[in-house]
C-alpha positions as CSV (number, residue, x, y, z in Angstrom):
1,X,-12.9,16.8,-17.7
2,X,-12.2,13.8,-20.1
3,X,-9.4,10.8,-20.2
4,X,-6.6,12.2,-22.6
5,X,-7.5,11.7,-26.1
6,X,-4.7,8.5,-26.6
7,X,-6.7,6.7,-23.5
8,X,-9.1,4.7,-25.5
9,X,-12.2,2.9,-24.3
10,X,-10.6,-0.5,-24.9
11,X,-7.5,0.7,-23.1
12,X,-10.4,1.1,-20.1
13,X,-11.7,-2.3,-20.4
14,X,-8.4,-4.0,-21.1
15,X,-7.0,-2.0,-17.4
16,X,-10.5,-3.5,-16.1
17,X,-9.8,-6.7,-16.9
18,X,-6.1,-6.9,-15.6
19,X,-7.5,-4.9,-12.1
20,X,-10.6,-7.9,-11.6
21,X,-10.0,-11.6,-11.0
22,X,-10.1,-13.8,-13.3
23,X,-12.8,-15.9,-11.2
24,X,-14.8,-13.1,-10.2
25,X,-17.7,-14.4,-12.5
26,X,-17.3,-17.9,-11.3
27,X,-19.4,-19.2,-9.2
28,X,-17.2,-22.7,-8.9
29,X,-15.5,-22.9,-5.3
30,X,-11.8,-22.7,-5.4
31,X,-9.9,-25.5,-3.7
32,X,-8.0,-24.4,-0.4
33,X,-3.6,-23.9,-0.9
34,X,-0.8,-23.5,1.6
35,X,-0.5,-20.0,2.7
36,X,2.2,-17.8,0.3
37,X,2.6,-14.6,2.2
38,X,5.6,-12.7,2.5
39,X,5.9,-10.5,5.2
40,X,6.8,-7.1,5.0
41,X,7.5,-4.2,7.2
42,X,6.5,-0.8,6.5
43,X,8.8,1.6,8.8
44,X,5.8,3.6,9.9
45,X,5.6,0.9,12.4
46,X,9.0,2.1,14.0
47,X,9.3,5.5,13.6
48,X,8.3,7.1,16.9
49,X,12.1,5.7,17.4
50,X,13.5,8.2,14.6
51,X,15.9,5.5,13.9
52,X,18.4,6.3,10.6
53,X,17.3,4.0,7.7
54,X,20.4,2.2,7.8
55,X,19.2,0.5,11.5
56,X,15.5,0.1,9.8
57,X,17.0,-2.4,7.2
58,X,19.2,-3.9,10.1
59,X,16.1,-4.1,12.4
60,X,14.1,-5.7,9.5
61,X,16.4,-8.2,8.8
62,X,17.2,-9.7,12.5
63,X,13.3,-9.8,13.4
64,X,12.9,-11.8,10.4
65,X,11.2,-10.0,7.6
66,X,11.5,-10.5,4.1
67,X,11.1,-6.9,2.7
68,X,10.7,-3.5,4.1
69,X,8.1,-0.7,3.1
70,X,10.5,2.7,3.9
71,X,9.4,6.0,4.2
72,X,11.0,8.4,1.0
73,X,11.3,11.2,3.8
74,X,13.1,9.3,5.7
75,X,15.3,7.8,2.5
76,X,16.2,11.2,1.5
77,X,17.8,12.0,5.3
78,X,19.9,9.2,5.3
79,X,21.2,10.3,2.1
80,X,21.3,13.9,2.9
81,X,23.9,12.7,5.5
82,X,26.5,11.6,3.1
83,X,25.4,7.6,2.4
84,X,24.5,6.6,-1.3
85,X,21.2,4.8,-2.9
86,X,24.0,2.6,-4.1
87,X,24.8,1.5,-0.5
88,X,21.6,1.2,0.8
89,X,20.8,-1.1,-2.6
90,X,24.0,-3.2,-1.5
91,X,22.5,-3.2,2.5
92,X,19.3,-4.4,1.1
93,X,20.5,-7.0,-0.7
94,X,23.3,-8.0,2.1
95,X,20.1,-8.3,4.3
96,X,18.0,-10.1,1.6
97,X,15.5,-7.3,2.0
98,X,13.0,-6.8,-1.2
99,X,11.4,-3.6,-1.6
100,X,7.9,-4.2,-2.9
101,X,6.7,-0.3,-1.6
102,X,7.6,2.7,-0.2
103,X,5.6,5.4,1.0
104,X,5.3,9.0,-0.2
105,X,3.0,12.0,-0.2
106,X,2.9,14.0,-3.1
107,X,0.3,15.7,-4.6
108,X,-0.5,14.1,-7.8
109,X,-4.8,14.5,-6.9
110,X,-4.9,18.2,-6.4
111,X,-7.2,20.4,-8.1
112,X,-4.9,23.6,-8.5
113,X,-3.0,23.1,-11.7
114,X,0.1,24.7,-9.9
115,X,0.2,22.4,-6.8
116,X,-0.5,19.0,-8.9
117,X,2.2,19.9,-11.5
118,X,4.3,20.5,-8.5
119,X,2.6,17.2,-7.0
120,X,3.6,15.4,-10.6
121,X,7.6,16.6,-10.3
122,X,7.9,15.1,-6.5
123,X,6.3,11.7,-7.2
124,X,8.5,11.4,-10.1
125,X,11.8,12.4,-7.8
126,X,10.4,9.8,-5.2
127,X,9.4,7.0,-7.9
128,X,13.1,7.5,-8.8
129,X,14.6,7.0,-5.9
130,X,12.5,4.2,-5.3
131,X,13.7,3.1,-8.5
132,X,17.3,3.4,-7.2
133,X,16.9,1.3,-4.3
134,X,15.9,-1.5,-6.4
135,X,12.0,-0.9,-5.3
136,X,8.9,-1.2,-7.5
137,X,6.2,0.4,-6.6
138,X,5.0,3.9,-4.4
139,X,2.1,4.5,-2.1
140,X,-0.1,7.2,-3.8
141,X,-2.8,8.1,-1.4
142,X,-4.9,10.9,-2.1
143,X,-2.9,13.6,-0.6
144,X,-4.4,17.0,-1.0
145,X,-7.6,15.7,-1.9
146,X,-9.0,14.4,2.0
147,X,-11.8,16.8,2.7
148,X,-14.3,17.2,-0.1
149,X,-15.3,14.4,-2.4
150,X,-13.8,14.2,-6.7
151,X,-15.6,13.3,-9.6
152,X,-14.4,9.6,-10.5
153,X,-13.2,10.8,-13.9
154,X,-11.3,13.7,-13.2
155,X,-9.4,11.2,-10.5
156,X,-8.8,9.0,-13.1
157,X,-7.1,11.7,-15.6
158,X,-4.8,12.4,-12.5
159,X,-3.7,9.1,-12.2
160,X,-3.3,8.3,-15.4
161,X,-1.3,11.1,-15.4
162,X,0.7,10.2,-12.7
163,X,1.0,6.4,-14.2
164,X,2.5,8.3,-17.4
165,X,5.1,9.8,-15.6
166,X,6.0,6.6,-14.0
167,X,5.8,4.1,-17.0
168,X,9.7,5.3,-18.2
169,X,10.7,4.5,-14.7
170,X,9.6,0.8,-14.5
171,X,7.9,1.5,-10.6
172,X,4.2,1.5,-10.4
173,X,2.6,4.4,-8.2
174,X,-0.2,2.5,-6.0
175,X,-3.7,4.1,-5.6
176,X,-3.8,4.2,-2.0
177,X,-7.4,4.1,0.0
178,X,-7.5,6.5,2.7
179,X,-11.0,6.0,4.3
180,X,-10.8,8.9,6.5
181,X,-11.0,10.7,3.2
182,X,-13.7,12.0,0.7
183,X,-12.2,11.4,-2.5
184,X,-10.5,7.7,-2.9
185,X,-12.1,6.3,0.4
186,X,-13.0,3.1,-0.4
187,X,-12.5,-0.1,-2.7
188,X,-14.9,0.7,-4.9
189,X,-13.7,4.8,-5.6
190,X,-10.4,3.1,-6.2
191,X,-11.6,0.3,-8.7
192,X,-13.6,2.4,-10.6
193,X,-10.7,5.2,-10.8
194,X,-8.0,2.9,-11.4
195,X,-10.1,1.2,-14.1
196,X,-11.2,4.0,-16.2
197,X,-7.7,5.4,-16.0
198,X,-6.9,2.7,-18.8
199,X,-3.2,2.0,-17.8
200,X,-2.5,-1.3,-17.7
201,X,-0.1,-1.1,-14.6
202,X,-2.8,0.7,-12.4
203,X,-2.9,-1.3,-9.3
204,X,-4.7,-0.7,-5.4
205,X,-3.1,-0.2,-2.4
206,X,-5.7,-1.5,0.3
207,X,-5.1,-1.4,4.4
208,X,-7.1,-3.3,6.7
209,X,-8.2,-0.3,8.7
210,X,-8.8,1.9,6.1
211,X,-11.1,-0.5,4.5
212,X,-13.3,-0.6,7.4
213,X,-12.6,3.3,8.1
214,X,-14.2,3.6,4.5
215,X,-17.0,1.4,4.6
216,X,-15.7,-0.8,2.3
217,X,-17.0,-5.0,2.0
218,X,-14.0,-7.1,2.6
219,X,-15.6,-9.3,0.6
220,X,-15.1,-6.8,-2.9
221,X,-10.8,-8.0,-2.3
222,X,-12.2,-10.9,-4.2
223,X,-12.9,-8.9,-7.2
224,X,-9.3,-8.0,-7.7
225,X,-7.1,-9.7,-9.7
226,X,-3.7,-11.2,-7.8
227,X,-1.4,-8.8,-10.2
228,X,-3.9,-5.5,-9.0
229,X,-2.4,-5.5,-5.1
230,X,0.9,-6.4,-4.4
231,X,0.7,-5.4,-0.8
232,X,-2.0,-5.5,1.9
233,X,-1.5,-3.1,5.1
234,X,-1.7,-4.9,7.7
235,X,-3.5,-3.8,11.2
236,X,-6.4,-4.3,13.0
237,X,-9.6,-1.8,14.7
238,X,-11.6,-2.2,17.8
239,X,-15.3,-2.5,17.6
240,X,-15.8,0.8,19.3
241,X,-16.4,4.1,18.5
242,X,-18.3,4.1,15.7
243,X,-16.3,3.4,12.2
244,X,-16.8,6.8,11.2
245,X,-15.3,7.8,14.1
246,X,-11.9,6.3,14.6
247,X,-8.7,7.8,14.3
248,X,-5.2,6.0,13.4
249,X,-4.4,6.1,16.7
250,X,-7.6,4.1,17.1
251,X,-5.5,0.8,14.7
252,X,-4.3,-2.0,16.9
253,X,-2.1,-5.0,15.9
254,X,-3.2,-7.8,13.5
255,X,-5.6,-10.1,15.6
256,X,-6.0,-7.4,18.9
257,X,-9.1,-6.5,17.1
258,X,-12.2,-7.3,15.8
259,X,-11.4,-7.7,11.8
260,X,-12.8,-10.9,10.0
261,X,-9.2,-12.3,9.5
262,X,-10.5,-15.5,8.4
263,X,-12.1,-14.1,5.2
264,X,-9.4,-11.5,4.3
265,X,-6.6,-14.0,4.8
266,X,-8.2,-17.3,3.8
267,X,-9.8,-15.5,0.6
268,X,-6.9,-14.4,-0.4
269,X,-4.8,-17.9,0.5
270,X,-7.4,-19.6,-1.4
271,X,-7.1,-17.8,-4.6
272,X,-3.3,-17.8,-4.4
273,X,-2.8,-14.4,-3.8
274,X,1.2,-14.3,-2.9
275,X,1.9,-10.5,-2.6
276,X,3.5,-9.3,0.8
277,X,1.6,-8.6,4.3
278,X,2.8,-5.5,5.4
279,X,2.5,-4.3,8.9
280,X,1.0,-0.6,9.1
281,X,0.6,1.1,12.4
282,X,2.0,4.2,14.3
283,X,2.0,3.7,18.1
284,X,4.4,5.2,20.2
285,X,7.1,4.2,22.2
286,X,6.8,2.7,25.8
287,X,9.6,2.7,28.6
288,X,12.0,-0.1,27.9
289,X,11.0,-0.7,24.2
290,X,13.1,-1.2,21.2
291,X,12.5,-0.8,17.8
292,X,13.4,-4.8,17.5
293,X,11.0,-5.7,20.0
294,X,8.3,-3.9,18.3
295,X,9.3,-5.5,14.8
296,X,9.0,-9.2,16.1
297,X,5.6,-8.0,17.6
298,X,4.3,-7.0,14.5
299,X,6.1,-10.3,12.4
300,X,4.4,-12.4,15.0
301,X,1.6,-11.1,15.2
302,X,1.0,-11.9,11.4
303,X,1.6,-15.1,11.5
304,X,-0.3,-15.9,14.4
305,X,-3.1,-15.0,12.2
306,X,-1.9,-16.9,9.2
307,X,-1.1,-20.0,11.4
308,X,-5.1,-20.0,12.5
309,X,-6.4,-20.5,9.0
310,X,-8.7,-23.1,8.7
């Protein structure tokens, strides 16, 4: 299967240059900056409390976050129950909350033409309401696509298709790296997809775990350009069982594990990367726990790791 015909190959290598840093090729050190993280939290990390988004936002706000990553399913409840996209855009704002992602699950990377047009219509109804929240951009992992591997190109016709049907909306669907699965399991399957898809708004969604899941080199973040990523999920893996073994149950906080912090966090402080840090695990909930506890767990647990920056 080919690009479509109006993807040229200088649309390619113009969406490869805007995906790779622009000191990639350099071999010139970069001097060391202040830290420029914002600090996000992506509601996966509270929802064995199955609280209503409403008390999210709330919860986000008094531990001391600066945006929130929601979940559309749990978006679409709390307007199912009478509440408006225009109130939560005015909570959000009350709150001071930015919503640089949310996370969704359609399935834009299936092979049946059926299920991915179906795939196509749901991601455009999420990207909307993302849209409508005042949000910019969508978690697009490779949903319906996890056990067998997909040729590169025919990936990248999906998500240039799925970029298409977001350009008119104005929020940018995020190639996701699962690396539990076959098909976009590590940095370099993303890269090269999001690359040859020739969009310019193609951008990465990478997660700490899931790099390591996938066999990925933290080292290839430096190959990104700033603009490519605008969040990093944040979380952390022991050093046992073996990578290829470990489950999400297996992630642990941000420094409770054995993850080279210093390189992902000081690479990125030293080339001024200034996107959000965004908590990502699932655990469950232990007897006298609260969702609030829990959030300023995770927000300190960040910047624990950012404060140790040499």
């Amino acid at each position: 299967m080919s690009l479509p015909s109006s993807v040229s190959r200088r649309d390619c290598l113009t969406a490869a240059g805007g995906l790779l840093a622009a000191g990639a090729l350099s071999a010139q050190p970069r001097p060391k900056v202040a830290p420029s993280f914002g600090y996000c939290l992506n509601m996966g990390f509270l929802r064995a409390f199955r609280l209503p988004l409403d008390q999210e936002i709330a919860v986000a706000a008094e531990a001391g976050y600066g945006a929130i990553e929601p979940w559309i399913d749990n978006v679409r409840r709390y307007l199912d129950a009478g509440h408006t996209a225009d109130e939560l855009r005015r909570l959000l704002a009350d709150k001071g909350l930015a919503v640089p992602g949310a996370i969704g699950f359609a399935n834009w990377l299936a092979d049946d033409d059926a299920a991915r047009a179906k795939g196509l219509e749901q991601a455009k109804a999420d990207l909307e309401l993302v849209k409508s929240l005042g949000g910019t951009a969508l978690a697009a992992p490779p949903v319906g696509h996890t056990d067998q591997p997909i040729d590169p190109h025919v990936a990248a016709t999906r998500y240039r298709a799925l970029l298409d049907t977001a350009e008119p909306i104005g929020v940018t669907p995020l190639l996701e790296i699962w690396g539990f699965a076959r098909s976009v399991q590590s940095l370099p399957e993303a890269l090269a997809i999001a690359a040859e898809a020739g969009h310019p708004r193609a951008a990465i969604l990478p997660d700490v775990y899931h790099l390591y899941r996938g066999g990925s080199s933290f080292a290839a973040l430096g190959l990104l350009a700033n603009s490519a990523f605008p969040l990093l999920h944040m979380n952390d893996y022991p050093d046992t069982p073996a990578r290829e073994q470990l489950k999400d149950s297996d992630r642990r906080l941000p420094g409770e594990g054995v993850a080279p912090w210093q390189q992902i966090l000081g690479g990125l402080r030293d080339r001024g990367w200034t996107g959000w840090l965004s908590i990502e695990l699932f655990p469950g909930t232990a007897p006298g726990e609260t969702a609030l506890g829990r959030a300023k767990q995770g927000l300190a647990a960040m910047r624990a790791l950012v404060a140790k920056l040499t």
